[in-house]
C-alpha positions in Angstrom: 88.5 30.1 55.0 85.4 28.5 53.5 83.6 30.9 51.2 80.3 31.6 50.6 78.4 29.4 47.9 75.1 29.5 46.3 72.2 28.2 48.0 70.0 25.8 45.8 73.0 25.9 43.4 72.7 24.6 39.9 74.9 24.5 36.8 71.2 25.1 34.6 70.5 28.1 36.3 69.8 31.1 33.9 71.6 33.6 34.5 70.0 37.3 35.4 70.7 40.9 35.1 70.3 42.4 38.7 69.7 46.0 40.0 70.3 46.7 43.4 68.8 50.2 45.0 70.8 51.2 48.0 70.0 53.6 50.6 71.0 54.9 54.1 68.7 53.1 56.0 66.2 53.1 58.8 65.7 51.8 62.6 63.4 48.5 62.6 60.7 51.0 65.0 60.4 54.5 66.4 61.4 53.7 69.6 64.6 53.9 72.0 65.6 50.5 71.5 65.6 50.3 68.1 67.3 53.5 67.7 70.1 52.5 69.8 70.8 49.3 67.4 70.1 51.6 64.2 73.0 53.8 66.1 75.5 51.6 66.7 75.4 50.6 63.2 75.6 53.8 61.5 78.0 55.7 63.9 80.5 52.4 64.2 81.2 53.2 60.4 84.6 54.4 60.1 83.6 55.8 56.8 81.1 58.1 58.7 83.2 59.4 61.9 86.9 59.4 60.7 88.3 60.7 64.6 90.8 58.1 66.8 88.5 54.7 67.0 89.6 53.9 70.6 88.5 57.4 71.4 85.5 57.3 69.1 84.1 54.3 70.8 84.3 55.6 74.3 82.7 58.7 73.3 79.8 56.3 71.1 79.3 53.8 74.1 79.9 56.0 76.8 77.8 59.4 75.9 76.1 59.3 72.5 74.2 55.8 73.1 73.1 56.9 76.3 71.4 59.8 75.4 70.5 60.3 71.8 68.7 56.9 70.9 65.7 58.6 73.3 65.6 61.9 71.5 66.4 60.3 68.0 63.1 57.9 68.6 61.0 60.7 69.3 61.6 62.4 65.8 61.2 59.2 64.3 57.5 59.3 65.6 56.8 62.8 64.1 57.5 61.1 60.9 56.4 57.5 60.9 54.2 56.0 59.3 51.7 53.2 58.7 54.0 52.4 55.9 57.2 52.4 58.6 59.4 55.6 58.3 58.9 57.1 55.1 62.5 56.7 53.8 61.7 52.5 53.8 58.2 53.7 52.0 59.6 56.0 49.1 62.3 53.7 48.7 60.4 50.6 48.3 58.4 52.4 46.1 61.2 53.4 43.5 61.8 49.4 43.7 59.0 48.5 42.8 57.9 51.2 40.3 61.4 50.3 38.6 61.1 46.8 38.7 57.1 47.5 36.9 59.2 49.3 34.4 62.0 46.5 33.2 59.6 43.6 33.7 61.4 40.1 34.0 64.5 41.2 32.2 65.8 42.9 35.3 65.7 41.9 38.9 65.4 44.9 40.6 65.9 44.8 44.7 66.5 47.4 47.6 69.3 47.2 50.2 69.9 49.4 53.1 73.3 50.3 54.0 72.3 50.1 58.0 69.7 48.1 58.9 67.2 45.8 57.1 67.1 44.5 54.4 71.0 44.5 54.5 73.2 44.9 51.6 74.9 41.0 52.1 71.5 39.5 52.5 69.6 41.0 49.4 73.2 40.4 47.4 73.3 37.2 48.6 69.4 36.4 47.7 69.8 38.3 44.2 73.0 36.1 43.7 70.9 32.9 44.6 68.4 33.7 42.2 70.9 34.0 39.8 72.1 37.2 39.3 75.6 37.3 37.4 75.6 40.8 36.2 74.8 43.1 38.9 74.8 47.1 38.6 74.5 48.6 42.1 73.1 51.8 42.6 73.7 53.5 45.5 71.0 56.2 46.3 73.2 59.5 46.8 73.3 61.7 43.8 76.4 63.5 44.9 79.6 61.3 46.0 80.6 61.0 49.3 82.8 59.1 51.9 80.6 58.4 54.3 77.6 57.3 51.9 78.9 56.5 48.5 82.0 54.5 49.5 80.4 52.9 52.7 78.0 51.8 50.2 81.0 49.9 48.3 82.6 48.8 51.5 79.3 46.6 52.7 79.6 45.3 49.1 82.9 44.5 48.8 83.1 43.2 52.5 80.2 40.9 51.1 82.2 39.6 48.2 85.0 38.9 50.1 83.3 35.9 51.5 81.9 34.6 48.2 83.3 31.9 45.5 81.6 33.1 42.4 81.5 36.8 42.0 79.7 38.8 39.4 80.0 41.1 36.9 80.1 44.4 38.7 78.8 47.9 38.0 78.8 50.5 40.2 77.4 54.3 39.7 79.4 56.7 42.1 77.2 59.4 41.2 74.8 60.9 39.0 75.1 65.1 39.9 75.1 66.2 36.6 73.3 63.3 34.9 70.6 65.4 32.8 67.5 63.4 33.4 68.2 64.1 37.1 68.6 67.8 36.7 65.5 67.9 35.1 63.5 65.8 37.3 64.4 68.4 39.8 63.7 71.4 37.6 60.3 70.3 37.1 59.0 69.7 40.8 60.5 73.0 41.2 58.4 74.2 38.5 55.3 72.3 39.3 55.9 73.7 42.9 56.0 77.6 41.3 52.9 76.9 39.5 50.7 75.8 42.5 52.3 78.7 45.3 54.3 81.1 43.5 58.0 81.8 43.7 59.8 83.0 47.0 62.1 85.8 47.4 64.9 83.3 47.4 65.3 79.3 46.6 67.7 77.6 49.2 68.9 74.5 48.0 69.9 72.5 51.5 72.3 69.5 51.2 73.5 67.3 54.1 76.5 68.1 55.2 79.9 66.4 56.2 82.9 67.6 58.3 85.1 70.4 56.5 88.1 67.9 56.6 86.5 65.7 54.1 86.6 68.6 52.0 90.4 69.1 52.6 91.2 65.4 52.3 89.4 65.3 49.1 86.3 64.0 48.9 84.3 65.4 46.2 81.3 66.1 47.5 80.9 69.5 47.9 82.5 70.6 45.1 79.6 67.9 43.3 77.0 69.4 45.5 77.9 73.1 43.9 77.7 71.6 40.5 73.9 70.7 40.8 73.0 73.3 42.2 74.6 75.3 39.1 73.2 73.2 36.8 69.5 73.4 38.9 69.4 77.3 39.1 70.6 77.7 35.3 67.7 75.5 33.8 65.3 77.2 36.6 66.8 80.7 34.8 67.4 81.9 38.4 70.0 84.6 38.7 72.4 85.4 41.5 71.1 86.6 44.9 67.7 84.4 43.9 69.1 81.1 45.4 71.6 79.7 48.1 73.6 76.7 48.8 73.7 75.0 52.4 74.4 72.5 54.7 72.1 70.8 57.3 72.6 68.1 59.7 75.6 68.7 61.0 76.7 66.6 64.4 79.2 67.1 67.0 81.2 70.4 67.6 83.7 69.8 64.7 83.1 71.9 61.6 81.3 71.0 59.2 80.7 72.5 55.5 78.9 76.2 55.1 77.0 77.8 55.4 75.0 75.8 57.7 70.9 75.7 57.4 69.6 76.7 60.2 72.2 79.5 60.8 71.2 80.6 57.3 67.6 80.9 57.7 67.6 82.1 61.4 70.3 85.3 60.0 67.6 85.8 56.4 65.0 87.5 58.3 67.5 90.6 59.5 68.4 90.9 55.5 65.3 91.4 54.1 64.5 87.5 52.8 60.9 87.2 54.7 59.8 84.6 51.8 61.8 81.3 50.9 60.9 77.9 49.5 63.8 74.8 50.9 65.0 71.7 48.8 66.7 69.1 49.0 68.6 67.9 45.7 70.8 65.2 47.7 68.3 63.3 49.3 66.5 60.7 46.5 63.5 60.2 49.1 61.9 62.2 51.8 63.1 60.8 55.2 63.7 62.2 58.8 66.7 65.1 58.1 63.8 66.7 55.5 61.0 66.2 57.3 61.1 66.6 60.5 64.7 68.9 60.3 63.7 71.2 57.2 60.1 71.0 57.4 59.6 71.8 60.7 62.7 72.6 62.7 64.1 75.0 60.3 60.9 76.2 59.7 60.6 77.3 63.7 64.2 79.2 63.1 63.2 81.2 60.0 59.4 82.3 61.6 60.9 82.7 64.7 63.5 84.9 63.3 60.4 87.1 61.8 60.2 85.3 58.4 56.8 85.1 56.8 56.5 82.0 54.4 58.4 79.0 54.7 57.6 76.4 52.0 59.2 73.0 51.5 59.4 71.6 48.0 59.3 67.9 48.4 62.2 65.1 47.1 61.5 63.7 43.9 60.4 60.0 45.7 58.6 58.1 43.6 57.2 60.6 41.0 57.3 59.3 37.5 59.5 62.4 36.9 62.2 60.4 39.1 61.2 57.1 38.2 62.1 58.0 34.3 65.5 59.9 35.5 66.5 56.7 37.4 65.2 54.2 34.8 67.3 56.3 32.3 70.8 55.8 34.1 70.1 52.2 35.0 69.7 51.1 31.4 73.3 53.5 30.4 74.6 51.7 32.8 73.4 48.3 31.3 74.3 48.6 28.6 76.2 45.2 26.8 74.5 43.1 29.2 71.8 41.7 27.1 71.2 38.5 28.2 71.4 35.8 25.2 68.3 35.5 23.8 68.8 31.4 23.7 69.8 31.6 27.4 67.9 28.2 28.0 69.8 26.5 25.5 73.3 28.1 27.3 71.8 26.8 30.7 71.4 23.3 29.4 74.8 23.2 27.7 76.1 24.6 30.8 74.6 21.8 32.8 75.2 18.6 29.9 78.8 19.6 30.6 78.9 19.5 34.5 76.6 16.3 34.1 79.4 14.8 31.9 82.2 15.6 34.3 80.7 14.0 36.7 80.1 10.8 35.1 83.6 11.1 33.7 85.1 11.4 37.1 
């Protein structure tokens, strides 16, 4: 096998600190055919569907891409942009507002886990540049399979193929990390100020099958934790918030309660006013959106609610770009770069030149 090297290499290079932001990702364009590449990606991931794989890609070549790449791009262009779809647009702005705040110390770049820019071609350019510690910081507050670990498995599937590898930090998950907590508090807060308070705050996370739960994933046990740790900060007490799931695909089940099932059954009980958010979801993108924005919305009116109000993600507030800048630089920590790291460049290269000439 002939692994990877470094384009442009030199034995002066300085070496960098990197940062690289990864999220879900995003088709290339709102339309059919982009979908249906954005699709095959995604639901090929054995960390996302976990069924029989012969069976799995029958079923994903035979029925799914058929039919939901059409519906899937007409969402999309509820929600796009001038920007592109507005998961790409918050998340490039986090990039850049962090990369603002750590100047030249830090390379800060953003990856996508499906689509562009790819995790192996921004690793590979932030390696290029120089990069030889590298914290990776996937996007997902609360762990999961599916996310989280398909996050590592791009990276490690990258690193396979490579002669040098860096120093390597990765952040699981930041739940319970304080700053984050807080970040949320306040837009909940700053919401309140501006409309009120609702008869009841429903904190929606995306779901994932109930057997992830079983086999032990984490997540929804870490999804209960923030929203304890939310609701106690907010001083809300119980019966003046719930925890659900939305998103949920295929006929298998998944973790409850579910959103929409939620919201349409609220009405019958009494709960005409609610305000929605989403404390797993870093940026605004299509499942809040278009899902919780609108298509919940239609269940809970529908069902003879009165107000539905949607407290938007944290995106690229300064609240969040703090909470984020905060964790990057615990998770820095010791990687200073020498503060003669020209001289340690030179040295680095004198020596190479002299084993050349020496050979």
């Amino acid at each position: 096998m002939a692994y990877k090297g470094i384009d442009n290499f030199s034995h002066g290079q300085a070496d960098k600190v990197g940062v690289l932001l990864v999220n879900l990702g995003t088709p290339a364009a709102p339309t059919t055919k982009a979908l249906r590449t954005y699709l095959r990606q995604f639901l090929s991931d054995r960390r996302v569907v976990e069924i029989p794989r012969l069976l799995w890609m029958l079923i994903l070549h035979g029925i799914i891409l058929r039919v939901r790449p059409k519906k899937s791009a007409e969402a999309y262009q509820e929600v796009w942009t001038e920007q592109g779809s507005p998961l790409m647009s918050y998340a490039r702005a986090q990039q850049q507002a962090l990369q603002q705040r750590f100047g030249a110390a830090v390379q800060v770049e953003l990856a996508m886990r499906y689509g562009q820019p790819s995790v192996d071609s921004v690793t590979d350019k932030m390696l290029s540049d120089g990069v030889r510690n590298l914290l990776v910081l996937p996007l997902y507050p609360q762990y999961s399979g599916p996310t989280t670990a398909s996050t590592f498995d791009a990276l490690a599937t990258e690193f396979m193929q490579r002669r040098w590898l860096p120093n390597l930090r990765f952040v699981a998950s930041y739940h319970n990390y304080a700053p984050y907590i807080e970040a949320l508090a306040k837009s909940v807060e700053t919401f309140w100020s501006t409309h009120g308070r609702a008869d009841k705050l429903i904190l929606s996370f995306h779901g994932v099958p109930k057997q992830f739960l079983t086999k032990g994933d984490p997540y929804h046990c870490q999804c209960h934790v923030t929203t304890r740790l939310l609701v106690t900060r907010l001083g809300l007490n119980e019966g003046e918030y719930l925890t659900t799931f939305q998103s949920r695909f295929g006929k298998a089940e998944w973790l409850k309660p579910y959103t929409d099932a939620t919201l349409k059954a609220l009405p019958s009980e009494g709960i005409k006013h609610v305000q929605m958010i989403c404390p797993g979801f870093s940026s605004d993108c299509l499942e809040t959106i278009e899902e919780i924005e609108v298509e919940n919305r239609d269940y809970f009116m529908e069902a003879g609610g009165e107000t539905y109000q949607y407290i938007p993600a944290l995106n690229d507030q300064p609240m969040h770009i703090d909470a984020l800048q905060a964790l990057i630089e615990e998770n820095l920590h010791g990687w200073q770069l020498p503060k003669d790291n020209d001289q340690v460049s030179a040295e680095r290269q004198t020596r190479f030149d002299q084993h050349q000439f020496n050979t």
